[in-house]
PASE-475601 format. One record per atom (N, C-alpha, C, O): residue in one letter; y, x negated, z. Coordinates in steps of 0.02 Angstrom, whole numbers, plus 50000, padded with zeros to 5 digits. Each point is the difference from the previous one (the first is absolute). Layout:
aYXZ/...
# end
This chain:
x550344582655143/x499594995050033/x500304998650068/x500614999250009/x499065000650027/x500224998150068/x499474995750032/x499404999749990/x501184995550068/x499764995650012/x500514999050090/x500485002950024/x499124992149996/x500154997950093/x500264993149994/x499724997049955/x500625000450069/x500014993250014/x500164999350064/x500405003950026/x499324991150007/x500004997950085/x500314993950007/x499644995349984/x500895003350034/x500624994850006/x499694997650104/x500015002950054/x499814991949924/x499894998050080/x500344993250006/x499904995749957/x500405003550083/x500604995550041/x499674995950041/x499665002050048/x500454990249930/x499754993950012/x499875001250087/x500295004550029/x499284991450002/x500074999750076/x500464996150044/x500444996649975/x499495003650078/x500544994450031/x500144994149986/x499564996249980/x501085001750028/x500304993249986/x500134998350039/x500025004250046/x500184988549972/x500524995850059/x500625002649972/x500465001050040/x499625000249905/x500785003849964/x500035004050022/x500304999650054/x499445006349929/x500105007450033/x500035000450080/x500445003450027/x499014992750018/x500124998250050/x500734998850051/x500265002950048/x499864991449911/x500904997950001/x500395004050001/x500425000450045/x499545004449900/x500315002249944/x500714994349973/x500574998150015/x498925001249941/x500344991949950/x499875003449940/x499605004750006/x500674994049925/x500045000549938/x499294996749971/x500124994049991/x499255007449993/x499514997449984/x499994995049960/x500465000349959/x499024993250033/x499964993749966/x499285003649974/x499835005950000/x499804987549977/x499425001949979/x499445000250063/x499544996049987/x500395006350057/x499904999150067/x499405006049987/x500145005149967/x498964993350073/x499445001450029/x500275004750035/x500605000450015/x498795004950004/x500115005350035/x499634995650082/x499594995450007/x500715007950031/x499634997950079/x499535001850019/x499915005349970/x499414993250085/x499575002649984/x499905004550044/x499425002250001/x501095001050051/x499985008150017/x499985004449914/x499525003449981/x500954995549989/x499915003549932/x499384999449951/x499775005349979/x499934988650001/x499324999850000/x499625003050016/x499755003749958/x499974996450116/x499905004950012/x499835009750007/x499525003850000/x501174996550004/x500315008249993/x499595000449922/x499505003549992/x500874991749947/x499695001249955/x499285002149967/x499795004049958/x499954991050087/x499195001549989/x499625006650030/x499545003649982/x500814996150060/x499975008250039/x499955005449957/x499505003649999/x501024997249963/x500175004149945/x499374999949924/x499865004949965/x499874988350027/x499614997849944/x499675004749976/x500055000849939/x499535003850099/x499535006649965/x500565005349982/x499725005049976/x500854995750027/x500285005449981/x500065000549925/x499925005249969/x500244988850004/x499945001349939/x499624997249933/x500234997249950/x498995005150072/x499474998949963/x500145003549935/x499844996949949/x500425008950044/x499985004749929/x500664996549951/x500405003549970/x499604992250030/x500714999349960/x499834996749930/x499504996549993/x500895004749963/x499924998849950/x500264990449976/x499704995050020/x500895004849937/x500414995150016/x500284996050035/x500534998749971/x499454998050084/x500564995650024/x500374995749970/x499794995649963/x500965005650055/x500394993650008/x500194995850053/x499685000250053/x500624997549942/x500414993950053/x500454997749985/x500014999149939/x500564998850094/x500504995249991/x499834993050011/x499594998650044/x500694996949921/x499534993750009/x500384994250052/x500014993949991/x500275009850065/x500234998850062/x499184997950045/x499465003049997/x500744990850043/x499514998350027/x499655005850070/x499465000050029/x501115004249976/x499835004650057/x499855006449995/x499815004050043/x500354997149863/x499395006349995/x499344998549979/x499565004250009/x500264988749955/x499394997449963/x499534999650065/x499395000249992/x500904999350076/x499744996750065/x499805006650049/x499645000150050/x500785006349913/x499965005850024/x499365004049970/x499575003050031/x500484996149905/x499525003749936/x499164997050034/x499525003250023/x500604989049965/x499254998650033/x499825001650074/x499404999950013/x501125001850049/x499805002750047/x499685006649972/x499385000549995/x501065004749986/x499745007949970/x499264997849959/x499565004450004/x500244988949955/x499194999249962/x500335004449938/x499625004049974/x501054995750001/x500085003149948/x500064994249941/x500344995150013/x499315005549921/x500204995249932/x500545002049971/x499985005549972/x500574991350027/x500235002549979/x500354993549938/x499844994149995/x500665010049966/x500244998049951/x500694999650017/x500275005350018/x500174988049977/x500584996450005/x500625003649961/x499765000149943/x500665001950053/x500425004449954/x500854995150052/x500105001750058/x500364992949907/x500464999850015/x500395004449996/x500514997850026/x499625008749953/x500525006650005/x500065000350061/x500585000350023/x498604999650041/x499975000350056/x500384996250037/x500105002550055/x500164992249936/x500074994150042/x500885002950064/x500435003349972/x499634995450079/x500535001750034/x500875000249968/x500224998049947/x500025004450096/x500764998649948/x500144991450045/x499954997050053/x500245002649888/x500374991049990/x500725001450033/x500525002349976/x499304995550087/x500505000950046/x500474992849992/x500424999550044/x499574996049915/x500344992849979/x500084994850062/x499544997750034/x501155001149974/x500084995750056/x499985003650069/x500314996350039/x499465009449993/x499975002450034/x499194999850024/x499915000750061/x499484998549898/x499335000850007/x500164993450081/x500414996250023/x498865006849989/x499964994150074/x500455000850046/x499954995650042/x500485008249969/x500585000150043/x500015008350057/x499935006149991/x500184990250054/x499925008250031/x500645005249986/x500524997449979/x499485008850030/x500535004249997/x500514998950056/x500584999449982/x499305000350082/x500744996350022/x500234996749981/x500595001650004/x499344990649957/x500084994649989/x500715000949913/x500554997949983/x498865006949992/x500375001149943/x500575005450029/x500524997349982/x499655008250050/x500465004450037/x500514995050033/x500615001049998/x499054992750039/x500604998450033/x500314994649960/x500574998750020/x499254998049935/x500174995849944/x500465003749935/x500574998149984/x499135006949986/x500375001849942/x499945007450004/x499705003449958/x500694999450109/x499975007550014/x500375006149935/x499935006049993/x500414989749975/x500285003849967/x499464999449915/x500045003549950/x499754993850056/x499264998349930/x499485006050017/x499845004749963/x499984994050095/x499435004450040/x500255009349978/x499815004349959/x500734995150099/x500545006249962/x499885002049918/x499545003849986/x500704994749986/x499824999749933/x499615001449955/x500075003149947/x499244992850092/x499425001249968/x499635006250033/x499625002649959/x500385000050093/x499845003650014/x500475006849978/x499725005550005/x500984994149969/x500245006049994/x500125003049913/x500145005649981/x499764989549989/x500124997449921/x499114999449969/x499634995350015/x500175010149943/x499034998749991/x500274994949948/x499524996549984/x501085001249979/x499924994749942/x500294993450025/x500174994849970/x499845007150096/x500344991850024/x499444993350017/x499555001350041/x500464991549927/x499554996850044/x500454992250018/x500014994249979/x500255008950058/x500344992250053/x499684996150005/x500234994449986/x499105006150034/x499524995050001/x499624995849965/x499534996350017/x500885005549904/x499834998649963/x499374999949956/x499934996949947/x499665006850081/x499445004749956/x499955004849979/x500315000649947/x499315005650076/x499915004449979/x500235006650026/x499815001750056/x500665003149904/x500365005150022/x499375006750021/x499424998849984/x500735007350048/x499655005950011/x499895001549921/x499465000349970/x501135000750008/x499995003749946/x499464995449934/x499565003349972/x500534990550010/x499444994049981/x499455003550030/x499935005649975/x499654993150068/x499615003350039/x499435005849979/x499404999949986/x501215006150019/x499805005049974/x499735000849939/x499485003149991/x500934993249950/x499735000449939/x499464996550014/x499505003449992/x500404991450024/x499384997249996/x499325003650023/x499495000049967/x500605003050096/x499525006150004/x499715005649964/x499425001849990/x501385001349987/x499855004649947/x499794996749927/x500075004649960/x499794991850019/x499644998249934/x499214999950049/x499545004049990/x500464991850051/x499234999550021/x499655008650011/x499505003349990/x500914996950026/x499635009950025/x500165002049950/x499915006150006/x500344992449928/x499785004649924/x499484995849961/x499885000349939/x499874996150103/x499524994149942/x499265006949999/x499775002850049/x500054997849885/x499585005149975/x499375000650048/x499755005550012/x499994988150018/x499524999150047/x500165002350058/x499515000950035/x501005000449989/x500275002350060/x499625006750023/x499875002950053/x500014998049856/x500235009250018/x499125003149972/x499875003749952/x499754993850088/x499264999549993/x499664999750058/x499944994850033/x499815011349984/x499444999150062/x500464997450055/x500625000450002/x498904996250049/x500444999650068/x499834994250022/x499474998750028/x501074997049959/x500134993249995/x500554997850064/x500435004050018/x499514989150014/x500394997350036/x500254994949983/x499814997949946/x500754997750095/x500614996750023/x500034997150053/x500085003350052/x499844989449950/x499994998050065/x500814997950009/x499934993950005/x500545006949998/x500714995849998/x500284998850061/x499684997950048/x501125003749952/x500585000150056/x500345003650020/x500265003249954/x499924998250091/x500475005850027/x500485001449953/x500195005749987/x500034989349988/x500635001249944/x499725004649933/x500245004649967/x499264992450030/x499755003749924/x499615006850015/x499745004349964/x500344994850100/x499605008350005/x500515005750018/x499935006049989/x500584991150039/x500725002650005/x500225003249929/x500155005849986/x499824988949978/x500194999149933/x499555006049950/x500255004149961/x499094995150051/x499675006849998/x500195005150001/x500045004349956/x500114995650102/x500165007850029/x500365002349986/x499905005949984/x500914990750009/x500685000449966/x499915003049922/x500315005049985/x499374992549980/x499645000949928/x499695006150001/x500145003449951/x499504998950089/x499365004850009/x500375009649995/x499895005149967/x500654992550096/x500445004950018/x500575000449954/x500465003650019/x499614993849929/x500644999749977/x500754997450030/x500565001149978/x499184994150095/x500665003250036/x500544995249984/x499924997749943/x500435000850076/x500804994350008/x499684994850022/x499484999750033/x500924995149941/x499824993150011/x500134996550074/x499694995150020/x500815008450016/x500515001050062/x499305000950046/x499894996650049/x499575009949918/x499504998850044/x499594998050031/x499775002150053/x500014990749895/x499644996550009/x499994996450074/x499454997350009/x500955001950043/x500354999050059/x499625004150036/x499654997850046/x500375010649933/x499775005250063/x499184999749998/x499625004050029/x500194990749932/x498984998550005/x499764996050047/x500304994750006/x499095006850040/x500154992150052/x498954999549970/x499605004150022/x500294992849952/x499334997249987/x499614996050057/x500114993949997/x499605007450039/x499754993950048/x499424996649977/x499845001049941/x499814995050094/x499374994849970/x499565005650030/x499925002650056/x499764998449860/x499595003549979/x499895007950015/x499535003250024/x501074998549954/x500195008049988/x499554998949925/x499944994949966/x499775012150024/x499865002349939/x500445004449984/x500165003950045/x500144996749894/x500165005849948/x499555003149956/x499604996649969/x500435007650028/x499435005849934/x500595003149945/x500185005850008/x500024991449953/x500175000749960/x499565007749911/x499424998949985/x500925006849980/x499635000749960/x500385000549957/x500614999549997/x498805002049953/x500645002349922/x499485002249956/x499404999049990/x501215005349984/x499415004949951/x500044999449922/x499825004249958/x500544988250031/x499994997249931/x500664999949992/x500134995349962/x500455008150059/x500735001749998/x500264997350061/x500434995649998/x499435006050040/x500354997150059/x499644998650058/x499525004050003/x500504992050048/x499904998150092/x500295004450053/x500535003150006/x499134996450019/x499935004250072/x499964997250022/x499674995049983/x500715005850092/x499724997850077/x499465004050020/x500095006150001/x499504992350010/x499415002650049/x500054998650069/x500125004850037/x499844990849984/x499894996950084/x500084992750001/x499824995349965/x500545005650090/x500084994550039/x499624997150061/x500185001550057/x499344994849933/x499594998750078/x500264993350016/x500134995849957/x499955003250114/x500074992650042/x499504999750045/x499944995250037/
# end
């Protein structure tokens, strides 16, 4: 049996903007926009999900997609670090930052590790529905990272060498056994 899944990455933030650690924070409405732009591309789809983050639910209805809420989706739980920009956290607790970025089971920040993460992806991408027709994902850079990491088999170390922007698609396949990368569009 084979099957597609289309992983599309929330639109712009004042976070991503910043580049700050995301809160529950609206997409902007240049991204709005862009989004709706995109809306006819994916009329043929089967399933949707979503993360039930206010900035993919805000993304999904720009795209006119219904979709269905799945917390597996939701961003990594970045803890006391969410809301905060990446200088801020670098020049505050450089050696945490260090850490978390070099360690996939470390979370200084007291949430959620790469390696946490990952599993959480990989159960969602073996859920039996996954693996049916050609279904989408509205989520986060992290979980589509997290994807990909899963998809390829690769090291957790890699999850670092993925850069997701607002509203890259992934094409993900699988032929009942395993995921493929297909493409990457931005």
């Amino acid at each position: 049996m084979s099957s597609r899944l289309t992983l599309i990455s929330h639109a712009s933030t004042a976070a991503v903007r910043a580049s700050a650690f995301p809160l529950d924070e609206g997409i902007e409405e240049p991204g709005r926009s862009a989004a709706a732009a995109l809306a006819g591309r994916f009329s043929s789809l089967g399933l949707v999900w979503s993360s039930p983050a206010k900035r993919a639910l805000e993304t999904s209805a720009a795209l006119n997609l219904d979709v269905k809420i799945d917390s597996l989706l939701r961003d990594m739980d970045l803890g006391r670090w969410a809301g905060r920009t990446f200088n801020d956290v670098e020049a505050t607790e450089p050696n945490e930052m260090l850490q978390w970025i070099s360690d996939p089971a470390s979370t200084p920040h007291g949430g959620e590790s790469v390696e946490m993460l990952l599993a959480r992806v990989r159960s969602w991408l073996e859920a039996p529905e996954r693996l049916r027709g050609r279904n989408a994902a509205v989520t986060h850079p992290a979980v589509i990272r997290a994807a990909i990491v899963v998809a390829i088999e690769g090291n957790p170390a890699s999850f670092w060498r993925i850069d997701i922007a607002p509203l890259s698609i992934v094409e993900l396949s699988s032929n009942g056994r395993r995921w493929t990368l297909k493409t990457i569009t931005t």
